[in-house]
C-alpha positions as CSV (number, residue, x, y, z in Angstrom):
1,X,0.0,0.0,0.0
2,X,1.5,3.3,-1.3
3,X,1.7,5.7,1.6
4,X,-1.0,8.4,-0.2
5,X,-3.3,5.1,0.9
6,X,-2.1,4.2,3.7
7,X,-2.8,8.3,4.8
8,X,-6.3,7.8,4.5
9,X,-7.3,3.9,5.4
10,X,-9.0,4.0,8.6
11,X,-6.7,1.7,9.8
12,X,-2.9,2.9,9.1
13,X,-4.5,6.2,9.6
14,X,-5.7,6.0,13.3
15,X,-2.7,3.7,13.9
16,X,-0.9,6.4,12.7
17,X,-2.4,9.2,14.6
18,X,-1.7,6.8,18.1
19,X,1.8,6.7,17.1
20,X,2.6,10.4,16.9
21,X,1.1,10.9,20.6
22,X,2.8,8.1,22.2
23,X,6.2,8.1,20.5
24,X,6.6,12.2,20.7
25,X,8.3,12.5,23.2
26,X,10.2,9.9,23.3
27,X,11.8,10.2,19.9
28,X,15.0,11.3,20.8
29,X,17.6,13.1,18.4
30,X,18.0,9.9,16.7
31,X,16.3,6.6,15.4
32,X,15.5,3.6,13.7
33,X,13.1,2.4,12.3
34,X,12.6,-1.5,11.3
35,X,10.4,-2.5,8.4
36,X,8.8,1.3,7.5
37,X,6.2,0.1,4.8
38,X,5.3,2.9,2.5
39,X,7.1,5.9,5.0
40,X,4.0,7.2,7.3
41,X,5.7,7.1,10.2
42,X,9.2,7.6,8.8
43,X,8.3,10.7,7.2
44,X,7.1,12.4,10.9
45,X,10.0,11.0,12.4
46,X,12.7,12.0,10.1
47,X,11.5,15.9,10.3
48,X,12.1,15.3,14.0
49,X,14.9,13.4,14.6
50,X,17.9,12.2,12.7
51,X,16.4,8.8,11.1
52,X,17.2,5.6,9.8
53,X,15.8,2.6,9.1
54,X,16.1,-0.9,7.8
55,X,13.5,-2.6,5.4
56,X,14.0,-6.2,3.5
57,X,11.9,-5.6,0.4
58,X,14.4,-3.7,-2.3
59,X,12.1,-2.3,-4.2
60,X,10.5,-0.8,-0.5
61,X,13.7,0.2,-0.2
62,X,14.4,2.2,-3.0
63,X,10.9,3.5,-3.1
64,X,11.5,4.8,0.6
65,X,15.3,6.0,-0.6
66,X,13.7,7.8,-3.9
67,X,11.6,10.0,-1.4
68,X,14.6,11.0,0.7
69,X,14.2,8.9,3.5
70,X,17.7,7.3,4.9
71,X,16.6,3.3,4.4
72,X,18.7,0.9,3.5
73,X,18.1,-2.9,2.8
74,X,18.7,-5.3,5.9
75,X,17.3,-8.0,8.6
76,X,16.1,-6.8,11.9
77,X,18.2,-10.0,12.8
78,X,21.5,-8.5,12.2
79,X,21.3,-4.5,12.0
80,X,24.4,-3.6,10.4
81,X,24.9,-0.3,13.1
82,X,27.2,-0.2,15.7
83,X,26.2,-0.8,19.7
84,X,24.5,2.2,21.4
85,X,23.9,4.0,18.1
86,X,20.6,5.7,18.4
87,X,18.0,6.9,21.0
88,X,14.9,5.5,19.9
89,X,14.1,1.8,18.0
90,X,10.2,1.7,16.1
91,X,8.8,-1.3,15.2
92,X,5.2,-1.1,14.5
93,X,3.9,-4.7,13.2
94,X,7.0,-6.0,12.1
95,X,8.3,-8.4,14.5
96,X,5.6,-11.4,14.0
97,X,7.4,-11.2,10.4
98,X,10.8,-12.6,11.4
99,X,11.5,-15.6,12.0
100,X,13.8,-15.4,14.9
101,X,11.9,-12.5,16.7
102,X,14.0,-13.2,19.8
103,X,17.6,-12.0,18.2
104,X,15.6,-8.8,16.6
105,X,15.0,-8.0,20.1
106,X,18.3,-8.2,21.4
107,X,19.8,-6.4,18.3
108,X,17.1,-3.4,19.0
109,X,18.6,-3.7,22.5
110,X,22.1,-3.6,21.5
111,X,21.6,-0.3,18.7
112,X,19.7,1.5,21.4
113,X,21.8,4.0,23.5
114,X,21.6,3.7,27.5
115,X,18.6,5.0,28.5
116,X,16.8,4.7,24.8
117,X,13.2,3.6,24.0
118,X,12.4,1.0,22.0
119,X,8.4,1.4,20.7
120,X,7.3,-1.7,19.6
121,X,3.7,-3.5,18.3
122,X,2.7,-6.4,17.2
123,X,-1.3,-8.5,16.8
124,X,-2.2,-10.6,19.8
125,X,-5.2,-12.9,20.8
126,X,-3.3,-16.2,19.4
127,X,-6.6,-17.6,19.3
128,X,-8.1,-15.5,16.1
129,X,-4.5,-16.6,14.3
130,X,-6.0,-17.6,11.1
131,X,-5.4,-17.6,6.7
132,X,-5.4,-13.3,7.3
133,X,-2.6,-13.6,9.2
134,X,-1.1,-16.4,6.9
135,X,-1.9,-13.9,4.1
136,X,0.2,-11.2,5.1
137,X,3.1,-13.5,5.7
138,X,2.7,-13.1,9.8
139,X,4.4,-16.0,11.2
140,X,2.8,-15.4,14.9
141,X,0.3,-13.4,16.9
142,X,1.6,-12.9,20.7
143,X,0.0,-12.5,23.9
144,X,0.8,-9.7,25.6
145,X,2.9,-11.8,28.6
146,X,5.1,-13.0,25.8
147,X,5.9,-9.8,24.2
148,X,6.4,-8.3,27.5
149,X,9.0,-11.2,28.8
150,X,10.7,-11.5,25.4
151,X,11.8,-7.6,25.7
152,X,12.8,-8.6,29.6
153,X,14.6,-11.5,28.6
154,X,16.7,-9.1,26.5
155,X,17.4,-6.8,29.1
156,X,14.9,-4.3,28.5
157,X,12.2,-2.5,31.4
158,X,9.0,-2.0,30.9
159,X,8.0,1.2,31.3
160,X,4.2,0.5,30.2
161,X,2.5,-1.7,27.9
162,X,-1.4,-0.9,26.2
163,X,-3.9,-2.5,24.2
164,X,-5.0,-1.1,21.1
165,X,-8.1,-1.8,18.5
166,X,-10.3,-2.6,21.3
167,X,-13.7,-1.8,19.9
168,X,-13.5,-4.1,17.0
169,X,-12.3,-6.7,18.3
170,X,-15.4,-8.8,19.3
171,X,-16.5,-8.8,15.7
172,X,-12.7,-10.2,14.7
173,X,-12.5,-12.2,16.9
174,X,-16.2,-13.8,15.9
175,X,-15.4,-13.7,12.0
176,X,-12.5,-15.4,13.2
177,X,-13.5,-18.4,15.3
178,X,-16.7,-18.8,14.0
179,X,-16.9,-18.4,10.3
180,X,-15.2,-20.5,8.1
181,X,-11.7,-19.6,7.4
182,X,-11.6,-19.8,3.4
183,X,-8.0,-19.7,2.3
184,X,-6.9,-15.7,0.9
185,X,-4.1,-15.2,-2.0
186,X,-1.0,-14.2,0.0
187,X,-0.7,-10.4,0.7
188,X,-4.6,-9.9,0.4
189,X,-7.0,-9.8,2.9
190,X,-10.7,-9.0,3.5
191,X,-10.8,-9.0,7.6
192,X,-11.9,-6.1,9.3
193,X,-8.2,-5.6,10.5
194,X,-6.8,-3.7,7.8
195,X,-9.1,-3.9,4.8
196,X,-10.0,-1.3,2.5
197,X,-13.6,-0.4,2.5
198,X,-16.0,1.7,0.4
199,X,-15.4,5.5,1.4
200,X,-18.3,6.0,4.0
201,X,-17.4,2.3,5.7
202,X,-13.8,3.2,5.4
203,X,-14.5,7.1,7.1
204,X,-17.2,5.1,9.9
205,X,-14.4,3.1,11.2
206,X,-11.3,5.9,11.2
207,X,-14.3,7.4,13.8
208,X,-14.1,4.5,15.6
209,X,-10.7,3.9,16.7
210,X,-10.5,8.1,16.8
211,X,-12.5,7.9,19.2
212,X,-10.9,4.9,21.0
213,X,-7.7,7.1,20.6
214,X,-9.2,9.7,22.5
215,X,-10.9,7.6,25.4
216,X,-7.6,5.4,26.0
217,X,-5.4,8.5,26.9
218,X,-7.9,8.2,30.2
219,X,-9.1,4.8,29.9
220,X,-6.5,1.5,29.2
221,X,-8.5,-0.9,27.1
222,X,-9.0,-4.2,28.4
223,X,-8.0,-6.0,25.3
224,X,-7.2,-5.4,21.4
225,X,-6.3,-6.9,18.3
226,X,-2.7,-4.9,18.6
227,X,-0.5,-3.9,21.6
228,X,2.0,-1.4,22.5
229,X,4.8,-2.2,24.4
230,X,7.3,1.1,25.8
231,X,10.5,-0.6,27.0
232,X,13.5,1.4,27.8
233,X,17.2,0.3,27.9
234,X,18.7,0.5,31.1
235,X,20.7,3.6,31.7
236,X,23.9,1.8,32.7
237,X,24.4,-1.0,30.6
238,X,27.8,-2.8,29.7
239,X,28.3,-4.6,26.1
240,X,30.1,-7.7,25.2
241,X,30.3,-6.5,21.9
């Protein structure tokens, strides 16, 4: 999806809209970015901090590059930057694509300066995994205790964790376990997660999670179809490497 669509799909959109509030501050003068898509997010950050990122698909790549971000082709498995390089690490939805989602961790931890954030989200509910998630090449869903110990495990803290996509989630989670699950051609997808609707559909649901956007800055959401995960590097840290 070309970032002029993903700007206006009610789901990239309000996804995108949570991001800028909760990563804001914590940006830093510089970060990285794993796996940036079409650029939504890469294009705020890089007018805010000095940015880079990493992304496996070339042709993502030289799109991204073309439009004057600073991306260059890599694995979140082995970022090619030295230890305590930058102040802030993004992954939004990328890590249930790698395989070893474990070493991505500890290479986030190991780029990320004492002190730094790493902003991470990924789909949870294991129980609605189903030929969606197989059509967008996810190779996992979590649950939020397994996210949260895999960032632990790598040294990170948790400074707060949130649920996101809460008010459509009983309907996904329905279509999901209770309607057959007819196989989808890889990279398509018609479940309510991230589809693209007719316009007044597609403007009815941006309201929606607008809306939950709004409330959840008062009111943590019991459950979701994504979570957020702040964890911060410790400020005194010593490297093996």
């Amino acid at each position: 999806m070309s970032a002029k669509k993903e700007s206006s799909n009610w789901w990239y959109a309000a996804r995108y809209e949570k991001i800028v509030r909760e990563v804001g501050p914590l940006l830093g003068s510089s970060c990285l970015e794993i796996g940036p898509g079409s650029g939504l997010v890469a294009r705020w950050a890089s007018q805010r901090a000095k940015y880079a990122a990493i992304e496996h698909d070339a042709a993502q790549v030289h799109a991204l590059c073309k439009a004057g971000l600073n991306v260059a082709e890599g694995s979140a498995e082995r970022l090619p930057f030295p230890t305590a390089s930058f102040d802030s690490f993004l992954a939004f939805d990328v890590l249930e694509h790698v395989q070893d989602d474990a070493r991505a961790i500890s290479e986030a931890f190991r780029v990320l300066k004492p002190g730094g954030y790493a902003i991470i989200s990924v789909p949870v509910c294991k129980a609605i995994f189903s030929s969606h998630d197989i059509s967008v090449s996810h190779k996992r869903r979590y649950e939020r205790e397994e996210i949260i110990a895999k960032l632990k495990s790598a040294g990170f803290t948790i400074e707060r964790g949130f649920f996101w996509n809460a008010i459509l989630f009983p309907a996904v989670y329905a279509r999901r376990r209770f309607l057959p699950d007819a196989p989808q051609p890889k990279g398509q997808s018609d479940a309510p997660e991230v589809f693209s609707p007719p316009p007044a559909l597609n403007m009815l649901l941006l309201a929606i999670l607008r809306f939950e956007n709004f409330i959840s800055q008062w009111l943590q959401m019991p459950f979701g179809l994504s979570y957020f995960v702040i964890a911060r590097k410790p400020s005194a840290v010593s490297h093996r490497n």
